[in-house]
ZALUMZA-359573 format. One line per field, with one value per residue: x, y, z of N, C-alpha, C in turn; residue number from 1. Coordinates in steps of 0.1 Angstrom, whole numbers. Layout:
n_east c(X	...);
n_north c(Y	...);
n_up c(Z	...);
ca_east c(X	...);
ca_north c(Y	...);
ca_up c(Z	...);
c_east c(X	...);
c_north c(Y	...);
c_up c(Z	...);
k c(NUM	...);
//
This chain:
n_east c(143	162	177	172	186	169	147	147	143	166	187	164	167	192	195	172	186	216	203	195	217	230	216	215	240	247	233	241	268	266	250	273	292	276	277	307	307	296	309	336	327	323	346	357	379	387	417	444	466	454	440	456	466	446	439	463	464	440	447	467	455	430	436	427	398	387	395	383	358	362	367	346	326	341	332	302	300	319	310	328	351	371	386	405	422	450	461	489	489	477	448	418	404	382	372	359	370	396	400	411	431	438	452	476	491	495	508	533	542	549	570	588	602	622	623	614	581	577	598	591	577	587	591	566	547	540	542	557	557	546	512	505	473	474	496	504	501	514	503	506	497	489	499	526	521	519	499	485	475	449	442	416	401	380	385	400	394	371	363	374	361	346	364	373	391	420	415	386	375	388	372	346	346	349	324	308	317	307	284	269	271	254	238	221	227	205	184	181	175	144	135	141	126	100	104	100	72	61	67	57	30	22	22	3	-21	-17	-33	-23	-32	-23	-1	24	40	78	89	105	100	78	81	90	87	83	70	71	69	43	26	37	22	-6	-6	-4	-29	-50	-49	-53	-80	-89	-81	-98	-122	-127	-122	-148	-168	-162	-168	-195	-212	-205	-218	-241	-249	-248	-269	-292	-292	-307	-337	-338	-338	-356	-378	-375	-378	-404	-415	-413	-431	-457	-461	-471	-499	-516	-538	-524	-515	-522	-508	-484	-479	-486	-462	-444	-457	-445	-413	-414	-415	-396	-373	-376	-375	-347	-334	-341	-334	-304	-300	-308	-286	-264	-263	-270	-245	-229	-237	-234	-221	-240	-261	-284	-305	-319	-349	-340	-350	-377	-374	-369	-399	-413	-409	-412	-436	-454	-442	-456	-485	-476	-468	-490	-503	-486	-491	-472	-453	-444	-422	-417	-409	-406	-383	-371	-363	-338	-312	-300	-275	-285	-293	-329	-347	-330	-317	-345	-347	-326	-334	-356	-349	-338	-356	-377	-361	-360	-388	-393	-378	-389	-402	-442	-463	-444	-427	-402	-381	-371	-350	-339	-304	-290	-261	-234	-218	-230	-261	-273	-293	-309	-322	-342	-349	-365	-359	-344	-316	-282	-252	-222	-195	-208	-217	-200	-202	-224	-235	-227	-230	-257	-253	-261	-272	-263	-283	-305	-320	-329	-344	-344	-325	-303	-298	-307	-295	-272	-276	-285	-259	-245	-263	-256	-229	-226	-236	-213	-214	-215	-227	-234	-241	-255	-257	-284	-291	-318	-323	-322	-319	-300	-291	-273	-268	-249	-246	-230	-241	-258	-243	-247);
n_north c(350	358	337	321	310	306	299	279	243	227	248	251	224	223	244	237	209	221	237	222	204	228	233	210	211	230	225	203	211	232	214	203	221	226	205	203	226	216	195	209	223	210	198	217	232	208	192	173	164	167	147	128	123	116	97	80	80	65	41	29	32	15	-6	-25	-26	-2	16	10	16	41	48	43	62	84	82	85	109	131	127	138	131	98	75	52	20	1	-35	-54	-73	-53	-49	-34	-27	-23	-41	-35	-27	-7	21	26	48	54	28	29	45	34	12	23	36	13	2	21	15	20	51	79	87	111	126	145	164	191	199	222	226	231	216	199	185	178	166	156	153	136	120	87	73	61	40	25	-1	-16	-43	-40	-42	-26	-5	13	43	58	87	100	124	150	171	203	226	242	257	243	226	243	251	262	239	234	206	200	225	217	190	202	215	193	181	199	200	172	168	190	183	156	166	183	166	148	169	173	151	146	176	172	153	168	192	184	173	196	209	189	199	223	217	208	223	245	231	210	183	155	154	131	126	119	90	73	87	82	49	48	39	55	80	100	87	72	104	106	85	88	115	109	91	109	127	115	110	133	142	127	135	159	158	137	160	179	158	157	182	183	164	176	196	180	168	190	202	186	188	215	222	214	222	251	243	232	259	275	264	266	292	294	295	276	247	233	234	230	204	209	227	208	194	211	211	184	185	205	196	170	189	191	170	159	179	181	157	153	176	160	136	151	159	139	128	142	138	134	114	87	83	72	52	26	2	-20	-40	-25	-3	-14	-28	-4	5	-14	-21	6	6	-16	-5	3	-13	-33	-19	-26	-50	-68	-89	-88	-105	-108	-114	-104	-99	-107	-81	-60	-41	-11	12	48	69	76	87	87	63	46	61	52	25	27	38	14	-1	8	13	-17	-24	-6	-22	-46	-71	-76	-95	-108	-114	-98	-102	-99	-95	-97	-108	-116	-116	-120	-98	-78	-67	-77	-65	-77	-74	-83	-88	-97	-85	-77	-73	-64	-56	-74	-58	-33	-38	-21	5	10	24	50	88	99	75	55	21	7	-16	0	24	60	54	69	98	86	87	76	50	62	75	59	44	67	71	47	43	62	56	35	18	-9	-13	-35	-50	-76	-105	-121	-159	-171	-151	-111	-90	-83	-65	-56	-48	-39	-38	-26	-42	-28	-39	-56);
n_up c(-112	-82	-65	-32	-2	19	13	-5	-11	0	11	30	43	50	67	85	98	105	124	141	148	166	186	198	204	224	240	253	259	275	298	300	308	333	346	353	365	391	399	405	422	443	454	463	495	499	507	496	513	539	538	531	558	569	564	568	596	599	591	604	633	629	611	582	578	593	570	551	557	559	536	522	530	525	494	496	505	490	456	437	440	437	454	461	473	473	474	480	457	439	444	447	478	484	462	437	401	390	375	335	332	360	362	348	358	384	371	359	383	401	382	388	419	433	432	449	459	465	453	435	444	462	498	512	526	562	577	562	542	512	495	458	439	418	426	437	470	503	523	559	579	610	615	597	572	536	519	492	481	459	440	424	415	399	368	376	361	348	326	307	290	273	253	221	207	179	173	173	159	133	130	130	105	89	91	82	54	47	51	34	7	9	21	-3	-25	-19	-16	-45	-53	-44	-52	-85	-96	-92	-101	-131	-129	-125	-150	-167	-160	-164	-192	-194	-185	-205	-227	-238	-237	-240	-228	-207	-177	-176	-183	-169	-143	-137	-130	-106	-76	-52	-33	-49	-70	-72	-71	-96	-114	-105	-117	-146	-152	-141	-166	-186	-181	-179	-207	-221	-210	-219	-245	-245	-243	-265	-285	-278	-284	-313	-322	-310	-327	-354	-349	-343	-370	-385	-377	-373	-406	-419	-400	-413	-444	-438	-427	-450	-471	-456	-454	-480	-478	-490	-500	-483	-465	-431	-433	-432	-408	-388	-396	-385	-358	-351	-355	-339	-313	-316	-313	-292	-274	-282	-272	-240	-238	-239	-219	-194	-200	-193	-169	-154	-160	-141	-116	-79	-58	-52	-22	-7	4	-16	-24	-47	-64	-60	-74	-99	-101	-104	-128	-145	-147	-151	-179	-185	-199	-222	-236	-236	-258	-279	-281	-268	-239	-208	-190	-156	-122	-94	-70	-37	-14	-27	-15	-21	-27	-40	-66	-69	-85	-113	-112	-119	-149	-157	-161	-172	-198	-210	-213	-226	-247	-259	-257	-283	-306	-299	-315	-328	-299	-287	-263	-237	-212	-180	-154	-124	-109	-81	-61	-38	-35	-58	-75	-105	-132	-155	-189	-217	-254	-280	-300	-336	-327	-327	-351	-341	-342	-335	-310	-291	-295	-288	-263	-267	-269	-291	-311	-336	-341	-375	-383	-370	-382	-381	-355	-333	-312	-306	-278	-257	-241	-240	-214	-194	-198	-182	-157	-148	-143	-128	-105	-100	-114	-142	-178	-198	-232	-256	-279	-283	-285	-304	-317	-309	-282	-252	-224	-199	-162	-142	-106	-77	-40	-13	17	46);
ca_east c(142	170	182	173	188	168	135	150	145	182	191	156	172	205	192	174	198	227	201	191	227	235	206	222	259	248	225	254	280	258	251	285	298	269	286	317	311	291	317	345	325	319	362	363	384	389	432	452	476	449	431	465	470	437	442	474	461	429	451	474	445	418	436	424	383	384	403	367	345	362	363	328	317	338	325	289	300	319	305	335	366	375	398	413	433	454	469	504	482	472	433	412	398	365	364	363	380	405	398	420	437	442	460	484	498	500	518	544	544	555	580	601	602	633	620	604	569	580	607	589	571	597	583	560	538	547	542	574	550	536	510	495	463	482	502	499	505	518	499	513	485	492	507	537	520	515	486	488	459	450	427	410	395	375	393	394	391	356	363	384	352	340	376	373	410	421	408	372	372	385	358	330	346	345	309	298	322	304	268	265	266	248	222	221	222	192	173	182	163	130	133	139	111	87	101	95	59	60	65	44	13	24	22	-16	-29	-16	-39	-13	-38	-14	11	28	50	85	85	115	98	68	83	95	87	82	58	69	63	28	22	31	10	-22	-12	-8	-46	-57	-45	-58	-93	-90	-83	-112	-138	-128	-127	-164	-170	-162	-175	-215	-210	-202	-232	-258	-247	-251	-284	-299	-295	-317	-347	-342	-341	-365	-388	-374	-388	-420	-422	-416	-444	-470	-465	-479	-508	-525	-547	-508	-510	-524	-501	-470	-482	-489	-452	-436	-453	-434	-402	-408	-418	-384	-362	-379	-368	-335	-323	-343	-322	-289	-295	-306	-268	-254	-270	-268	-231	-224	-240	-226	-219	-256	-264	-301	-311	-329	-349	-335	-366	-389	-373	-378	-412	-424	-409	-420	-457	-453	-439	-470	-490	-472	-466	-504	-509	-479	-498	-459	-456	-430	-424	-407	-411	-401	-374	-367	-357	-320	-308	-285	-272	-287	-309	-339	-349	-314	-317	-352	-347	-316	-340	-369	-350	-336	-370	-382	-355	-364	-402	-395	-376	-392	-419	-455	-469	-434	-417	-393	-377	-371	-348	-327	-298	-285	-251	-227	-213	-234	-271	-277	-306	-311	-333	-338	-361	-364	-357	-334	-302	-274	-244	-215	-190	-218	-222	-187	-202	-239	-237	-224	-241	-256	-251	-269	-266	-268	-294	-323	-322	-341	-350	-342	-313	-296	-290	-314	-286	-262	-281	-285	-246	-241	-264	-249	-217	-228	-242	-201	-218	-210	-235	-231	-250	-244	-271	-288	-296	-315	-321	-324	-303	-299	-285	-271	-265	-244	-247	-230	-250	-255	-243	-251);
ca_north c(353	353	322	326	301	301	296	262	230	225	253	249	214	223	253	229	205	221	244	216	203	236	231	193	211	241	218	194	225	234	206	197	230	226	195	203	235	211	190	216	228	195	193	232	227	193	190	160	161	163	132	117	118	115	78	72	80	54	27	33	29	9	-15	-22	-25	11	26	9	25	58	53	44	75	99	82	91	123	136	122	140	127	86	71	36	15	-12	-43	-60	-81	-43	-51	-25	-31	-26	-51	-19	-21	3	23	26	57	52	15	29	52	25	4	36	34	2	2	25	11	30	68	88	91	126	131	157	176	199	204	237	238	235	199	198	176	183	160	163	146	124	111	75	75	47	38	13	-8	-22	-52	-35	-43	-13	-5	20	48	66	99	102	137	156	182	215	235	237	264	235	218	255	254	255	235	234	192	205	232	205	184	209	220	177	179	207	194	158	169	202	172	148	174	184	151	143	176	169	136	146	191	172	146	179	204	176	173	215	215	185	207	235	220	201	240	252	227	195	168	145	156	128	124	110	71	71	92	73	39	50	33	62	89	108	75	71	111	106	75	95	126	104	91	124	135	108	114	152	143	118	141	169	145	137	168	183	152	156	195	183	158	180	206	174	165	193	210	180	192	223	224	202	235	257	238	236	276	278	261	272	308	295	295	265	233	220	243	225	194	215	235	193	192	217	207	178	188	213	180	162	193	197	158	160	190	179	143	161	181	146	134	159	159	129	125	151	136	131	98	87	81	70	38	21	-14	-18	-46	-20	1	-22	-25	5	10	-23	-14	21	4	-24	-1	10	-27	-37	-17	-33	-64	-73	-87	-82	-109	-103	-114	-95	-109	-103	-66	-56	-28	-9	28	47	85	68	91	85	49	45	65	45	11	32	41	6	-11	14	9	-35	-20	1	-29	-57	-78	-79	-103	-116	-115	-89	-109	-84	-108	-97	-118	-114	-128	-114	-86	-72	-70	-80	-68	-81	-68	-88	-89	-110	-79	-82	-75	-52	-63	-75	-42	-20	-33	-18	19	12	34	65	93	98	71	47	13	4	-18	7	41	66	53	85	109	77	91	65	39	68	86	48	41	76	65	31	47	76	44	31	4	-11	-13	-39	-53	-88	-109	-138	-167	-174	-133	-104	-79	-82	-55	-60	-38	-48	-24	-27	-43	-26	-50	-53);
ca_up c(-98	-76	-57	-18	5	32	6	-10	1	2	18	46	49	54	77	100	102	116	138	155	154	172	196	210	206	232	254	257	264	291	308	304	322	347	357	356	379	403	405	411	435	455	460	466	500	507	502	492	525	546	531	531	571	581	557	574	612	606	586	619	641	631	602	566	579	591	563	539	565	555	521	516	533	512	484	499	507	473	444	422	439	442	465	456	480	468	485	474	446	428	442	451	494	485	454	428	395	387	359	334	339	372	361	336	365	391	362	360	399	401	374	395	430	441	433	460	457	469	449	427	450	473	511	510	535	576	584	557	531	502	484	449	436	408	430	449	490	514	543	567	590	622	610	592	554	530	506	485	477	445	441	413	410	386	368	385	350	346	313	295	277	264	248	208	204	165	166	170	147	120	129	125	94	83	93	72	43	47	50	23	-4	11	18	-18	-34	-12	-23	-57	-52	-43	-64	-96	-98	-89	-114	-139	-128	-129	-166	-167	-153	-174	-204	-194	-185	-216	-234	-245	-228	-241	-219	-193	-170	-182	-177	-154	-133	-136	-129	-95	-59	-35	-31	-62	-86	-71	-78	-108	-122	-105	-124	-158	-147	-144	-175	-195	-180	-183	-219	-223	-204	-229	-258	-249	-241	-277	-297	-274	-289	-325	-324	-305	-337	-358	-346	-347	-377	-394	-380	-381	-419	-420	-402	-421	-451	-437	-425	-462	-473	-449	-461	-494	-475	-501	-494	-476	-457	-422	-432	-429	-392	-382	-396	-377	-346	-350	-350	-323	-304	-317	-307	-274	-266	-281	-260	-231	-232	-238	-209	-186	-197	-188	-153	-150	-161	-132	-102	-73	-52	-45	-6	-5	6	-22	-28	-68	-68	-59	-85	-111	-107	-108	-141	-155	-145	-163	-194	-193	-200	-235	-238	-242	-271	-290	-282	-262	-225	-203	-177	-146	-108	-84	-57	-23	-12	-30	-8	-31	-28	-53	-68	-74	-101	-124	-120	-125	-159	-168	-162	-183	-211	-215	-216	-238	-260	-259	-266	-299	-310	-302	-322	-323	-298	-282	-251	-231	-201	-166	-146	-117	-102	-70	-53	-22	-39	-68	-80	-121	-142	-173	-194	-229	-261	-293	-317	-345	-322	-331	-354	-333	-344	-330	-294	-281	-295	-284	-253	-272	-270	-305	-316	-338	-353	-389	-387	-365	-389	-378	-346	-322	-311	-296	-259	-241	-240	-227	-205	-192	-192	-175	-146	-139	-139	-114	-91	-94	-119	-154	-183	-212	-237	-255	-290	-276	-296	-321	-319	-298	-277	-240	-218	-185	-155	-127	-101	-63	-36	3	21	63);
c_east c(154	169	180	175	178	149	138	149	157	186	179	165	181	206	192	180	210	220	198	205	231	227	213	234	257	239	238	265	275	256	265	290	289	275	296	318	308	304	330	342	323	338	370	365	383	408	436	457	466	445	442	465	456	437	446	471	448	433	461	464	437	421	430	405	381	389	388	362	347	365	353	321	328	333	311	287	309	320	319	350	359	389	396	426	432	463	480	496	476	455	429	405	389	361	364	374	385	402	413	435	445	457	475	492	503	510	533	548	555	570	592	600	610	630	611	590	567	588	600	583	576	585	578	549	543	555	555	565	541	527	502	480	471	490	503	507	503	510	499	498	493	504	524	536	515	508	494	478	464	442	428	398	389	383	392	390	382	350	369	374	345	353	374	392	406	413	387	369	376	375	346	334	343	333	306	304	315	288	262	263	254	233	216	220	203	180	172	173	151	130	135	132	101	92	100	82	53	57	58	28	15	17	5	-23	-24	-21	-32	-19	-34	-3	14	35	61	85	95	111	83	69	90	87	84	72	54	64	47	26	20	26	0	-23	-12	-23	-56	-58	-52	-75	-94	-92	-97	-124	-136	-134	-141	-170	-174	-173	-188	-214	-213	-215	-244	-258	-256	-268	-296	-305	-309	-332	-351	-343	-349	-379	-384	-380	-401	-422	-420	-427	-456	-468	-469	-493	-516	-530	-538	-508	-514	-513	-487	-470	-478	-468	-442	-444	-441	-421	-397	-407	-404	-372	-364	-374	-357	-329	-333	-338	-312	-292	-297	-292	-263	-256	-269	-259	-223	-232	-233	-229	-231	-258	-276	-303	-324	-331	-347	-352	-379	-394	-381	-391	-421	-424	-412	-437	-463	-454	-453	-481	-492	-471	-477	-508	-499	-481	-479	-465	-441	-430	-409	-416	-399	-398	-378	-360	-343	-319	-295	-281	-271	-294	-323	-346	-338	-313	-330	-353	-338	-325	-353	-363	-343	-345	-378	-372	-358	-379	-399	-389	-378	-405	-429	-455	-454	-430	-406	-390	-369	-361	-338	-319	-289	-274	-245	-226	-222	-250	-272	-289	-301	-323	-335	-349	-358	-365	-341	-320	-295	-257	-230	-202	-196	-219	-208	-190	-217	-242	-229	-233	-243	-256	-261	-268	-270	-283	-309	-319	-332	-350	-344	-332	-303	-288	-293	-301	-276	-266	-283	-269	-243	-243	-262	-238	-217	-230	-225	-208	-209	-223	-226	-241	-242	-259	-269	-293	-312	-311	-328	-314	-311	-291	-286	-271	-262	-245	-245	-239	-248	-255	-246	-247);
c_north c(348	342	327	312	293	295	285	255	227	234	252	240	210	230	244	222	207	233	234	205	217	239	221	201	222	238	210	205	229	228	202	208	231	214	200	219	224	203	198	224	221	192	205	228	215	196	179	154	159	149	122	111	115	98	70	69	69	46	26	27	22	1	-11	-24	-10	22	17	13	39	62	52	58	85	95	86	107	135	129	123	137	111	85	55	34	4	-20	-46	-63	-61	-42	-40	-29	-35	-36	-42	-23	-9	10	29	33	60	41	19	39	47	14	14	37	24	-2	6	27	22	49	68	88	109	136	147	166	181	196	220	242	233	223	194	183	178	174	164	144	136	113	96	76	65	48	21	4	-13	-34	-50	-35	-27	-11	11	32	59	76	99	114	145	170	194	227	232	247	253	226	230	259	252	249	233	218	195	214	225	200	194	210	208	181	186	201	179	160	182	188	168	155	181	179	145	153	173	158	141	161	180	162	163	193	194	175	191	215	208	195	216	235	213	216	245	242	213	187	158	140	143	130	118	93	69	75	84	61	39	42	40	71	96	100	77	84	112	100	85	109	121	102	100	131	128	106	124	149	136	123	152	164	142	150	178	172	151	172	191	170	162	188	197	173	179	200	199	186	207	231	221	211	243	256	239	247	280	280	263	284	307	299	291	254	224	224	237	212	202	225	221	191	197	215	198	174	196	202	173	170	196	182	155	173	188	161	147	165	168	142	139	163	148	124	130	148	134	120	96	82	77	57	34	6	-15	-26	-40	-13	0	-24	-23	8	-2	-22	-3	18	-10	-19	0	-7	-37	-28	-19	-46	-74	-74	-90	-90	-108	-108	-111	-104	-103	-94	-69	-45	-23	12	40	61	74	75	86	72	47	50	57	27	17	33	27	-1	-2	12	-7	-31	-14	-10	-42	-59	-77	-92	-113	-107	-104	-96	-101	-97	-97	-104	-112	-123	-118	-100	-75	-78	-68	-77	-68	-75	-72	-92	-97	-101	-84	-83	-61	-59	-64	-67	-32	-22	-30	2	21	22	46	74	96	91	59	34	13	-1	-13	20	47	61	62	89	100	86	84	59	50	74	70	43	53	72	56	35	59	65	34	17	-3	-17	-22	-47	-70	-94	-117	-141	-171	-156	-123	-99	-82	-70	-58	-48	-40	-37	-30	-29	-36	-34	-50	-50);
c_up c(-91	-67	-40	-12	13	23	-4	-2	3	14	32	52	54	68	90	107	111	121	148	159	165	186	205	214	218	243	260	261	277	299	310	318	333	354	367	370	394	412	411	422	447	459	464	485	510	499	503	506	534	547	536	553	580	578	567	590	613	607	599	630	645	616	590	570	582	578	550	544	556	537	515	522	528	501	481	504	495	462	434	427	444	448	466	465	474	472	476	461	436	430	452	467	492	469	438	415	389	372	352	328	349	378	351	352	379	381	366	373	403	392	379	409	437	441	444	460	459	463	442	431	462	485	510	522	553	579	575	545	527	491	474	447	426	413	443	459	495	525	547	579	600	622	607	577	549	523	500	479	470	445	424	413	398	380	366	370	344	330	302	284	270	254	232	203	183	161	163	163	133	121	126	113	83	80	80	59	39	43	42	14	-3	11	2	-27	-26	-17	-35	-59	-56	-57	-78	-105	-97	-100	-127	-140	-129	-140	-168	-169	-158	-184	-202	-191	-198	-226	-245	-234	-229	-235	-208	-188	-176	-174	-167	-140	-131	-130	-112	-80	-51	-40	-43	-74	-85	-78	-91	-118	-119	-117	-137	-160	-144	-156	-181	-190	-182	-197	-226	-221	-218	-242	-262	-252	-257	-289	-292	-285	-306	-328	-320	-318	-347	-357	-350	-359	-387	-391	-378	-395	-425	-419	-408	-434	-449	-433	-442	-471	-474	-452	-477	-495	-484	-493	-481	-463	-437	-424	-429	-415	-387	-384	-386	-361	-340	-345	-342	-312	-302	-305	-294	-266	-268	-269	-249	-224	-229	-222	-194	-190	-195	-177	-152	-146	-145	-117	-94	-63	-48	-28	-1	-8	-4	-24	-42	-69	-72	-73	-98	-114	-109	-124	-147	-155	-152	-176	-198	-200	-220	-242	-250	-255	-282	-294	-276	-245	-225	-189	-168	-132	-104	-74	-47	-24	-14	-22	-19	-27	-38	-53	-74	-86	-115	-124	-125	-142	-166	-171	-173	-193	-219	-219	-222	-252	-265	-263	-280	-309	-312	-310	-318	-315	-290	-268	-241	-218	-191	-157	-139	-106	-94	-63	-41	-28	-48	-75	-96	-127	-153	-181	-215	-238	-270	-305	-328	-337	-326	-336	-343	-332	-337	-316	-284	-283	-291	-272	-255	-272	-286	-314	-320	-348	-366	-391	-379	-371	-381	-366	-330	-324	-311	-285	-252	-238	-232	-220	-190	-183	-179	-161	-136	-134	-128	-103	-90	-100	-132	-162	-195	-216	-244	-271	-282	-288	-297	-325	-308	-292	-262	-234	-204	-174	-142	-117	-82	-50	-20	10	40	68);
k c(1	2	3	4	5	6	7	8	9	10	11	12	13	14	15	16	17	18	19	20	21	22	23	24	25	26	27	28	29	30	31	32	33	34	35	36	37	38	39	40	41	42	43	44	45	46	47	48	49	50	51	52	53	54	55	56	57	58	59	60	61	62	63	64	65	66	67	68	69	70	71	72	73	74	75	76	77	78	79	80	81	82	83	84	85	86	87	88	89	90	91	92	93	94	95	96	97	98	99	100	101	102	103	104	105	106	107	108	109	110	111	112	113	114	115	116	117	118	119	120	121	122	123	124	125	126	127	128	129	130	131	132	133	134	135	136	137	138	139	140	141	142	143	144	145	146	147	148	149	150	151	152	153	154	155	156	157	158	159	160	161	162	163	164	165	166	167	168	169	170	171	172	173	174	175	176	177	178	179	180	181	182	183	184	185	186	187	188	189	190	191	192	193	194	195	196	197	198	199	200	201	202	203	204	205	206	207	208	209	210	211	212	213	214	215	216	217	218	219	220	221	222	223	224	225	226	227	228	229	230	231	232	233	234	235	236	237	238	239	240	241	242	243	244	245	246	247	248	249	250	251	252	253	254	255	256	257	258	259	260	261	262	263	264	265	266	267	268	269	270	271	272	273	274	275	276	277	278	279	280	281	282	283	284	285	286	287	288	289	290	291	292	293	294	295	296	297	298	299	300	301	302	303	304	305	306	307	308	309	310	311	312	313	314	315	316	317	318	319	320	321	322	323	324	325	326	327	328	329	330	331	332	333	334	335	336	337	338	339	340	341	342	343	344	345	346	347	348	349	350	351	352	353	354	355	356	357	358	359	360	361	362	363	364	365	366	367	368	369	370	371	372	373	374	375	376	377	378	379	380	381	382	383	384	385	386	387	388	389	390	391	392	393	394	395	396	397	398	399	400	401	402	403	404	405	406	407	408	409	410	411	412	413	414	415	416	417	418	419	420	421	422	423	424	425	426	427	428	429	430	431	432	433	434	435	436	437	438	439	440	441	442	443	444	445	446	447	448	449	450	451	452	453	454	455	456	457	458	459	460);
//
């Protein structure tokens, strides 16, 4: 694809740049020449000579107090000419310093006492005297002392700041020479962090979930470093959800083919149609039974997994125990009890079905394993931040290798064979982690497995 200026960030950022330099440079041109007309229109005819004798006829007249009367009121009356009188000492009447323009051409004044003040400008008009604006004019006071008065005018060529002179066309051409780089090194900055994260996101859509970011660009300080930690942390959960994603697949396959070979065997059987033949129907209910609660857990973790942020004011206490009241039931015919008091209302934020199922299937799992005739302990602890159930029996336990894979799905320890699909425990983790919790388990002494479940408390 061809290169288009004005569709780069370089070239945008070069664009705006000098348009909105060219915005200041043609507001400032304009107000400039709107001055400069105002003012050449505020001295359109007022003349030098005149000014000079009407000076001379006050300082004549009415001394050095009338000759500041009349220079405060032209100063109130044209803004774009000044008028500076100055005594023997070089000091202004009214107090006023000289600016210093003004002082470099009374220097040059003074320097040459003996020239004319007139010398350079012939007689032209009646009165046989001609003055210019540049030049300083004597006036005598009553006394016989002389001051000396300066005009300071704006100058009458009001086209001379719309002038491109050769020094301003170098300088623009500096400018653009100074600021093309600078603008280019700066796009370069940010465009080549982001086509780095391009091929990045390329190669994660074309299925390399291994893919990061380069570490330089990772290790960065500004906007683009953050971007691209989050997108490493996205990647590496992308790859982790897939990850599970493939290995629940490769263990629901797992799982089920056992029973259904298992019916297949017994639809074998039962078409012998012999004495067996009712023990192998009793079989295959069975395992229609099994595969109707393996793919009806599967599909709870995977609804489960996929909830979204819960928002429903619940008491956890209450929770708890309804599901310890449910499970007494199954309790008393293992000849097991199950003690628990109930605290004071936990307010927690929570689906009340998805936790109660994650607190059911752990205390069913502490029932299938615990002993005749012993104990299950319901405790939940309460502090500022976060509510604790525990939930702990006196069966054998689980070897201490096994409780970092116990909340897999599928998964089962060595020492309980053949005791379910193993999804309780994750359908369990899933829900804690949809409630923004954390689930672990832990052997208590002498024996027995405990299981925890910390879970954020709503606070007031």
């Amino acid at each position: 694809m061809a290169w288009h200026p004005a569709r780069s960030l370089f070239g945008r950022a070069f664009l705006t740049f000098w348009g909105a330099m060219a915005v200041i440079l043609v507001c400032g041109m304009m107000l400039t020449a709107a001055v400069a007309w105002y003012r050449f229109n505020s001295l359109d005819g007022l003349n030098p000579g005149n000014l000079t004798r009407d000076a001379a006829q006050i300082a004549h007249t009415y001394g050095k107090e009338g000759l500041e009367r009349w220079v405060w009121a032209m100063d109130k009356r044209y803004s774009a000419l000044k008028i500076y009188i100055m005594d023997s000492q070089d000091a202004d009447i009214l107090g006023r310093r000289l600016p210093t323009r003004m002082h470099d051409w009374l220097i040059a004044y003074r320097a040459a006492p003996d020239r004319s003040p007139r010398a350079d400008y012939p007689p032209a008009d009646p009165t046989g005297e001609r003055v210019s604006w540049w030049e300083p004019q004597l006036l005598t006071l009553p006394d016989g002392s002389e001051l000396l008065m300066l005009f300071l005018p704006f100058d009458a060529s009001r086209w001379e700041v719309l002038a491109l002179s050769p020094v301003a066309l170098a300088l623009l051409l500096f400018a653009l020479a100074v600021t093309a780089p600078f603008c280019w090194a700066l796009t370069r900055h940010i465009t080549a962090p982001l086509a780095q994260l391009r091929h990045t996101t390329h190669a994660l859509a074309a299925g390399r979930l291994d893919t990061h970011t380069p570490p330089k660009l990772a290790k960065r300080k500004d906007e683009l470093g953050l971007l691209a930690r989050d997108f490493d942390a996205m990647a590496v959960r992308l790859k982790a959800l897939v990850d599970t994603r493939e290995q629940l697949l490769h263990n629901i396959a797992h799982e089920l083919r056992s029973p259904l070979a298992r019916l297949r065997l017994a639809s074998e059987l039962a078409r012998r149609n012999d004495e067996r033949r009712d023990l192998q129907l009793d079989r295959i209910e069975r395992e229609c039974e099994r595969l109707d609660s393996l793919v009806g857990n599967t599909l709870r973790l995977a609804r489960v997994g996929a909830l979204p942020a819960p928002t429903e004011t619940l008491d956890l206490s209450e929770v708890v125990a309804g599901v310890v009241e449910d499970a007494r039931y199954e309790a008393e015919g293992r000849h097991l009890r199950i003690a628990w008091d109930a605290p004071p209302p936990v307010p927690i934020l929570g689906d009340r079905c998805s936790l109660a199922s994650a607190i059911e299937n752990v205390l069913r799992n502490a029932l299938r394993f615990a002993p005749p005739h012993s104990m299950i302990r319901v405790r939940l602890l309460v502090d500022a931040n976060e509510a604790s159930l525990e939930i702990e029996d006196r069966g054998p336990g689980v070897a201490t290798q096994d409780l970092a894979s116990l909340f897999e799905p599928f998964y089962r320890a060595a020492s309980s064979p053949g005791s379910g699909a193993g999804l309780g425990l994750s359908i369990a983790q899933a829900a804690v982690a949809a409630h923004k919790g954390v689930i672990s388990a832990r052997n208590v002494s002498p024996h027995g497995l405990s299981v925890r479940m910390d879970l954020p408390r709503l606070r007031a």
